[in-house]
VMD Tcl script that draws the C-alpha trace (Angstrom):
set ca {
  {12.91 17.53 -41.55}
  {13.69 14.29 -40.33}
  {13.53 15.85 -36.34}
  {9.94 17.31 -37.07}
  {8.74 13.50 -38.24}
  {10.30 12.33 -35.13}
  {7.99 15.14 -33.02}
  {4.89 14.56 -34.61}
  {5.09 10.61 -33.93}
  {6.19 11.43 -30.42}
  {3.25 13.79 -29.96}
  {0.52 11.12 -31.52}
  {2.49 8.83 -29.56}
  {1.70 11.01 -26.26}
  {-2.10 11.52 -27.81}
  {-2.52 7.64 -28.28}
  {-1.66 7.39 -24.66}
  {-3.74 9.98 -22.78}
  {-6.55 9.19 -24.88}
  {-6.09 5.32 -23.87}
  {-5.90 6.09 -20.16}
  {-9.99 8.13 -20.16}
  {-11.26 5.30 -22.16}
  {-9.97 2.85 -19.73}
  {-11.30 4.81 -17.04}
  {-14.48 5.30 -18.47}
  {-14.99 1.56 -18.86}
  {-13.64 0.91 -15.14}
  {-15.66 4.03 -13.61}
  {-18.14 1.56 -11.87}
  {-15.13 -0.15 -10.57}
  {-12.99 2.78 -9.42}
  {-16.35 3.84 -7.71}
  {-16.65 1.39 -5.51}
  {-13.14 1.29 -4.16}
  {-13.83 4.72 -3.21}
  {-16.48 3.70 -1.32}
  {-15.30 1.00 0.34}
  {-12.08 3.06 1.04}
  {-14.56 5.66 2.50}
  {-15.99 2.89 4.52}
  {-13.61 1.57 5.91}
  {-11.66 4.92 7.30}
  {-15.63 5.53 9.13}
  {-14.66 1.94 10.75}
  {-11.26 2.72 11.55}
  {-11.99 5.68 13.31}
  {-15.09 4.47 14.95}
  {-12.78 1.65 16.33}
  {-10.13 4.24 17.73}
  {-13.11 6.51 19.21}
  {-14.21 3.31 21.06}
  {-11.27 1.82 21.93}
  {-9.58 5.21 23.13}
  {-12.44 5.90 25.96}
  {-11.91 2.07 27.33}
  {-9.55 1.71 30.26}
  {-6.55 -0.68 30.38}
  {-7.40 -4.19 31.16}
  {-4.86 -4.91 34.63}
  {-2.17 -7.69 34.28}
  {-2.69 -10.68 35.92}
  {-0.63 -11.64 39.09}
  {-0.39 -14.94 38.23}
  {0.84 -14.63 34.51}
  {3.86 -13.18 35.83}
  {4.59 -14.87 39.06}
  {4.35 -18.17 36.58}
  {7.06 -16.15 34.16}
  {9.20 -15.84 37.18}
  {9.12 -19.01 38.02}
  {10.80 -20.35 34.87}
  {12.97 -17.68 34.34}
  {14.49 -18.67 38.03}
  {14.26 -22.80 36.36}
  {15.89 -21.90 33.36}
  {18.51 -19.72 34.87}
  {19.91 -23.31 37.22}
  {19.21 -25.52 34.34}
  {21.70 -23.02 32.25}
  {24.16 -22.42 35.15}
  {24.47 -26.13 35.51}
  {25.51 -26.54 31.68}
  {27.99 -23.79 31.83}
  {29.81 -25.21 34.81}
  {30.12 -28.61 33.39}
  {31.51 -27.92 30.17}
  {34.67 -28.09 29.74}
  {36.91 -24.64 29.25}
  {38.92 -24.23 26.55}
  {42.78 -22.72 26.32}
  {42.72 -20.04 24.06}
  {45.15 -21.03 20.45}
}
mol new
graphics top color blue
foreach p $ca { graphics top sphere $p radius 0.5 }
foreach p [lrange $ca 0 end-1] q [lrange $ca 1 end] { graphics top cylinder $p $q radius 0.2 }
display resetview
């Protein structure tokens, strides 16, 4: 007895619940609506971006960007090899 008063609370329990879940969507449908659309909207502008930006052709790197790169790399490397020679080495314990 007591196991068929446990199922019938679980199963109005599980009725409470579905029924809770449409009227909540019912009230939000204007809501829900509109993310759609906007969702929608926004995939057209995705793939309109990709569709442009697939026919465009690579914009060529600048000689002087990495000349200048170079140039500090080679700077940084003497300013590094400097501090390396002048610190002191260390016996291993």
């Amino acid at each position: 007895m007591l196991a068929l008063v446990c199922s019938a609370i679980f199963a109005a329990a599980a009725a409470f619940a579905v029924i809770s879940v449409f009227v909540t969507m019912q009230g939000r449908k204007g809501q829900i609506m509109a993310l759609l659309v906007e969702y929608r909207s926004l995939k057209r502008d995705r793939e309109f971006l990709v569709q442009i930006t697939c026919h465009g052709s690579p914009a060529p790197r600048g000689v002087a960007v990495a000349q200048s790169r170079r140039i500090n790399r080679r700077n940084n490397r003497s300013v590094i090899e400097t501090v390396r020679s002048t610190q002191p080495l260390r016996a291993a314990a």
